[in-house]
N, C-alpha and C positions, 0 to 999 in steps of 0.2 A: 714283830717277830724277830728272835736273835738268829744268831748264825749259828749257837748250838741247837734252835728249835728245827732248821733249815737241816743241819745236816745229822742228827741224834738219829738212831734207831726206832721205828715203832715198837712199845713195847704192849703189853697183855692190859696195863693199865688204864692207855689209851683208846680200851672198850668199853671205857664206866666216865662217867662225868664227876664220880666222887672225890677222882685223884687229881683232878686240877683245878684249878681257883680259878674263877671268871669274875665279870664286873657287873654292876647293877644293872647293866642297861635291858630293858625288857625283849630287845631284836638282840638278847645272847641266842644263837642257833645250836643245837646238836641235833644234825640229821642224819640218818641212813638209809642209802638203796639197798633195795635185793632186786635183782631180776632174775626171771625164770623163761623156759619155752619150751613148745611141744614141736618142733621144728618140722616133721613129717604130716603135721595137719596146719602148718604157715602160724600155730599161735606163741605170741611172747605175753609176758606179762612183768608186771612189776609191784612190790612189797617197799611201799616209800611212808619215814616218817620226818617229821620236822617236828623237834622239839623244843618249845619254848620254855624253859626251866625257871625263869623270873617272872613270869607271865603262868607259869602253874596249870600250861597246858597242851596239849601233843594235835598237830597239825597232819593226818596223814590220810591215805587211800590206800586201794589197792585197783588194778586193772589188769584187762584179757581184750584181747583182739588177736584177732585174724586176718587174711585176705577182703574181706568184707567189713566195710563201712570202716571210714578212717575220723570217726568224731565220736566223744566221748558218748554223745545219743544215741548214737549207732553202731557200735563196735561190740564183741560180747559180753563185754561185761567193765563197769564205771561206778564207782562210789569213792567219794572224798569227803571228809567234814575234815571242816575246818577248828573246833572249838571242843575236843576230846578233855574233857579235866582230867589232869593228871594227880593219881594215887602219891600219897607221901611213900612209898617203896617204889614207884618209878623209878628208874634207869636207863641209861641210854637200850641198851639191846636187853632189857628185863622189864614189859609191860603189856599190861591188859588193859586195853581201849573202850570206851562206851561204845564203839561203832563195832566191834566184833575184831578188832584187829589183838594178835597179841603176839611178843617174839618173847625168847625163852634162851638165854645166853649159858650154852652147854660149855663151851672152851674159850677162853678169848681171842682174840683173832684167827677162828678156826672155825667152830662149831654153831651155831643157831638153830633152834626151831621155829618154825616161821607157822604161825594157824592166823586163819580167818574164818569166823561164823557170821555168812550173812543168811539173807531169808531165800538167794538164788545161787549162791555163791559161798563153797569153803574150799579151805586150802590148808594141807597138813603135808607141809614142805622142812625137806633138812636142808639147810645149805652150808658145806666143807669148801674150807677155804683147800688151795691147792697148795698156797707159798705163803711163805712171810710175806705182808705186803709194803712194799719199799714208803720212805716217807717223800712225797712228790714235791716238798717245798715251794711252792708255789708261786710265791709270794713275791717271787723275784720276774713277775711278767703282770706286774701292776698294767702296764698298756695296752697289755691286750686284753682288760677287764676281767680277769682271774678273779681278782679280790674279791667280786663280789660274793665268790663261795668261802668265804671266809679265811683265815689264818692257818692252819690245817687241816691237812688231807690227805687222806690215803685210798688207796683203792686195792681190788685183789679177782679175781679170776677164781671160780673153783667149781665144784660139784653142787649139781642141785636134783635131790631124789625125792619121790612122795607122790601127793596125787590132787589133783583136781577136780572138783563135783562142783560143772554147772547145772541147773535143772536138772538134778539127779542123775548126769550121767556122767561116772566117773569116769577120769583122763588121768593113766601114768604119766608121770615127769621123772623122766632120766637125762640130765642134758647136765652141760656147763655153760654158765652163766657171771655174773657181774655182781660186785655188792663197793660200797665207799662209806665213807663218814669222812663228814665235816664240823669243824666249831669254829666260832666266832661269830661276829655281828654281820647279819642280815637283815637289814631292814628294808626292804626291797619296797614297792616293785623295781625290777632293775628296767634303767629305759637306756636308749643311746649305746646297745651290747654291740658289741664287736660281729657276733655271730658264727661261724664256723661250723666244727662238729666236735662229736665226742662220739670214738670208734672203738669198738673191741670184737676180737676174733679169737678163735679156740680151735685150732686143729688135732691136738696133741698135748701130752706134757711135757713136750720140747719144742711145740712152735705156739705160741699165744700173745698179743697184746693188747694194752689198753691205753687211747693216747688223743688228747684234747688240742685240736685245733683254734685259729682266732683268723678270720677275710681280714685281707689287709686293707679293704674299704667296707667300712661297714654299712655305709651307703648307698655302697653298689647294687643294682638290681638284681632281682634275682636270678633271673636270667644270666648275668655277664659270666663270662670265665673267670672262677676266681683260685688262684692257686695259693688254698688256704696255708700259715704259717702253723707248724707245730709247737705249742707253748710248752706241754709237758704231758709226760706217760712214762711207761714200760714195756720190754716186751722181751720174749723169753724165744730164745733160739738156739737151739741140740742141747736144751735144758738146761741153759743158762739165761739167767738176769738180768738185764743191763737196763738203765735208763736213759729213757730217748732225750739227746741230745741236739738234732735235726731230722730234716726232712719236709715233708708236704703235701697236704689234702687235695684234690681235685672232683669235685662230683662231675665224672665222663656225662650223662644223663641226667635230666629231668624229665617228670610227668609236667602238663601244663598248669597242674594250681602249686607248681615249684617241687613237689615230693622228690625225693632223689631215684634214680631208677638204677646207677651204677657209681662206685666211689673207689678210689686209685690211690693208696698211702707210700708214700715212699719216704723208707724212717731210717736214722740212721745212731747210733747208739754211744755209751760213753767209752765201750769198747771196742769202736770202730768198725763194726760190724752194718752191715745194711739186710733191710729186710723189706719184701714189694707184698702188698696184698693189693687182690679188688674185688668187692661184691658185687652182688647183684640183688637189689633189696625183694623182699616176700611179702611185705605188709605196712601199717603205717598208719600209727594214730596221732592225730594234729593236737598235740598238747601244750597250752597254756597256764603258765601261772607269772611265777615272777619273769618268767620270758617264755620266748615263744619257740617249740621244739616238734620236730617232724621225727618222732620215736619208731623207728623202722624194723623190723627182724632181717637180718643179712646173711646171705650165703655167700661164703668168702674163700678163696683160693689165695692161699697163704706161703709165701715160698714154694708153688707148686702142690702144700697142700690143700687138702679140702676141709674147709669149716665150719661154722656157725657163730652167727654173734649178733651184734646192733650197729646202724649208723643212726645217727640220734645226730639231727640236720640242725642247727638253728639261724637263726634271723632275728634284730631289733624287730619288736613288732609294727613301728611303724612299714619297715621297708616291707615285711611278707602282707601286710594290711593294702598297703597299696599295690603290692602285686597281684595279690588273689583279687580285688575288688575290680581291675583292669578284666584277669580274667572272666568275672563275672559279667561283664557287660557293663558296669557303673560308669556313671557319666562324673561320678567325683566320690 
């Protein structure tokens, strides 16, 4: 990655795969999050694809959870396929899934319609970006295993309106929420991760950020104190933008199979500006793929204000595997 990819603007292009030239390799990635949530009934959920374009086929789910049941078995709602063959009109945010997934790219880095038709489960969600979203460069925090989300990344904070119908009972969504894309090579599974977190908060359209942590021991148990480093984010203060430059993650709390219970950011910006949040998590689905992540819904007090958002815990899976098994009573 150059120093002009590091520091260029994101521009509208950068929401289609047809404007930039990739290489053979079959682990080329173009993936995108949406998340969503109904915060006064504790549910979040998430709109994720992984796209493999050299491999001619789209890896993604969708999910709902609440206060109850923190596994994909038992939360309210879990489908992923892995193996969607992808339409020769596929695009990154313009496709229609064999699994019922489908987005609908209205503006570029602004607008999306988001639909899912399952047999318990649809979703006819708009999600509006709020800002340009700044270019995170990333790349320049190789050690603390960044890379393995590939070469570019952006992320953005905005609106998300529309409605939810589980078993026929439909759920407005009016909230702000999260959305990213990444490209390059993932050939995962990733092992030996750093671990940390990845936080975002929404009080306002003068106070919000989004900002990725890395344990300076990635070894450490899960239990020890660990006073995560900030590798990179943003965060917008009396509606302005700046990107985080320092600061540092603390989970105050744990549940005993490691869930986070309360998380303490203290960020500090390339305008010298500082900002304190700390939630108090609502929820919490124990999610596995290419690593291992405690996906939470968060109630955050944000420079004094009040908000909504996610702390999204992670762990190498060896180290949360041999935590949880400890707590389970395992003799090994």
């Amino acid at each position: 990655m150059t120093t002009a990819d590091r520091t260029r603007e994101i521009v509208p292009e950068d929401d289609s795969w047809a404007h930039h030239p990739r290489p053979e390799d079959p682990f080329w990635n173009e993936s995108g999050l949406f998340t969503f949530m109904v915060p006064e009934l504790d549910i979040n959920g998430y709109f994720y694809v992984w796209h493999r374009p050299n491999m001619k086929l789209t890896s993604a789910g969708v999910a709902l959870w609440d206060a109850v049941g923190t596994e994909t078995h038992n939360c309210l709602y879990s489908e992923w396929y892995h193996f969607n063959p992808m339409a020769p009109d596929t695009d990154l945010f313009n496709f229609r899934l064999g699994n019922g997934m489908s987005c609908e790219l209205l503006e570029p880095l602004k607008r999306y319609r988001l639909g899912y038709a399952g047999d318990e489960l649809q979703l006819d969600l708009l999600w509006e970006g709020a800002y340009h979203p700044p270019n995170l460069h990333y790349s320049n925090s190789d050690a603390d295993g960044f890379e393995v989300w590939g070469s570019v990344h952006y992320e953005q904070l905005g609106s998300v309106t529309g409605t939810i119908t589980l078993r026929g009972e439909t759920i407005p969504v009016d909230c702000h929420a999260f959305r990213d894309h990444s490209r390059g090579l993932r050939p995962g599974p990733a092992r030996n991760q750093s671990g940390g977190g990845f936080d975002y908060g929404w009080a306002s359209e003068r106070t919000s950020f989004a900002v990725t942590s890395a344990r300076p021991d990635p070894t450490a148990p899960v239990t020890a104190r660990s006073v995560d480093r900030i590798g990179y984010g943003h965060f917008i203060q009396d509606g302005k933008l700046g990107q985080i430059t320092g600061g540092q993650r603390v989970v105050l709390e744990r549940e005993p199979d490691g869930r986070p219970r309360r998380v303490e950011l203290l960020l500090e910006d390339e305008h010298g500006r500082e900002m304190r949040a700390v939630s108090r998590v609502r929820n919490c689905l124990k999610w596995h793929s290419l690593w291992h992540m405690q996906w939470c819904l968060a109630e955050w007090e944000i420079d004094g204000e009040h908000g909504w958002g996610e702390n999204q815990d992670w762990f190498d899976i060896n180290v949360i595997r041999r935590h949880q098994r400890e707590n389970l009573g395992a003799a090994r």
